[in-house]
C-alpha positions, 0 to 999 in steps of 0.5 A, a space after each residue: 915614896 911607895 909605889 902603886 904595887 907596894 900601895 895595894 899588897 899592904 895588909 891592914 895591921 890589927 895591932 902592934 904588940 910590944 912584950 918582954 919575954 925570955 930567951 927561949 922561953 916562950 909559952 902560951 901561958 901568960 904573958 905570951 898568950 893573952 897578948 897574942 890570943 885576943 887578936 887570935 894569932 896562933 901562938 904556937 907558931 909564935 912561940 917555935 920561931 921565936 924561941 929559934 930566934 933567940 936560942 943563942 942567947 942564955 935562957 932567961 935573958 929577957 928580950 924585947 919583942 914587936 909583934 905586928 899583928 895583921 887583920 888577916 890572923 898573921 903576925 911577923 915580929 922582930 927580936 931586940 937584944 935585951 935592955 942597956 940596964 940588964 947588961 949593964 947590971 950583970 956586967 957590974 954584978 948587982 941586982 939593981 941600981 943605986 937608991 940615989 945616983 950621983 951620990 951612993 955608987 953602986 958599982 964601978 966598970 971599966 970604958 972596956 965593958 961599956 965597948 962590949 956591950 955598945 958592940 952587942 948593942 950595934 946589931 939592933 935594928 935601931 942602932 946598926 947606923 949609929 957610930 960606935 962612939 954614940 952608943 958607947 956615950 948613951 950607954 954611959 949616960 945610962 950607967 950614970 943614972 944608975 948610980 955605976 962609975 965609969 972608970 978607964 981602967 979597973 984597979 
């Protein structure tokens, strides 16, 4: 339950703005710019501290990011790490998944890479709680649906 004080120093959100944009490649240009200037966050501002968010990561790795924008012209925003899919397609080395899943596999990887990359998935703000298990179990759920056959050991 929220106490008074929390209550009262609450700020009125203008909108919550969810993007995908590229490791250390923020520009007011689109799409950064026209997301964020209609509710008339500085855009600067968003594009330095996010682009020092995400500077170990490659250049050009797409991240998703929340926005929440407050009516008084501030913002704060998180930084997820990118997407099961992306990783699981430069893992196996293909540019997209098979055309028909279940019958035509794409690609194959080994339990091992499906733990690294439960072990990079942990750090998210929606799966730091969850066992490793689950996510490595979601993960391969996901990799299934691609048309990529999980093996216990590559030959």
């Amino acid at each position: 339950m929220a106490t008074l004080k929390e209550i009262l120093t609450r700020r009125p959100v203008a909108a919550t703005i969810r993007l995908t944009v590229p490791a250390g490649g923020a520009r007011p240009a689109p799409p950064v710019g026209p997301a964020l200037g209609q509710y008339r966050l500085n855009l600067m501002a968003f594009c330095k501290d996010f682009n020092a968010r995400t500077q170990k990561y490659k250049p050009e790795t797409p991240m998703a990011v929340t926005i929440t924008a407050f009516k008084d012209n501030t913002f704060e925003f998180t930084v997820k790490s990118p997407s099961v899919t992306w990783y699981l397609k430069k893992a196996a080395g293909i540019e997209s998944g098979s055309s028909r899943p279940g019958h035509v596999v794409a690609s194959t990887l080994s339990v091992k890479h499906i733990y690294e990359i439960a072990k990079v998935k942990q750090s998210d703000p929606y799966c730091q709680y969850m066992p490793l298990e689950s996510i490595c179990k979601s993960i391969i759920g996901t990799a299934n649906s691609m048309g990529i056959k999980v093996l216990n050991e590559l030959e």
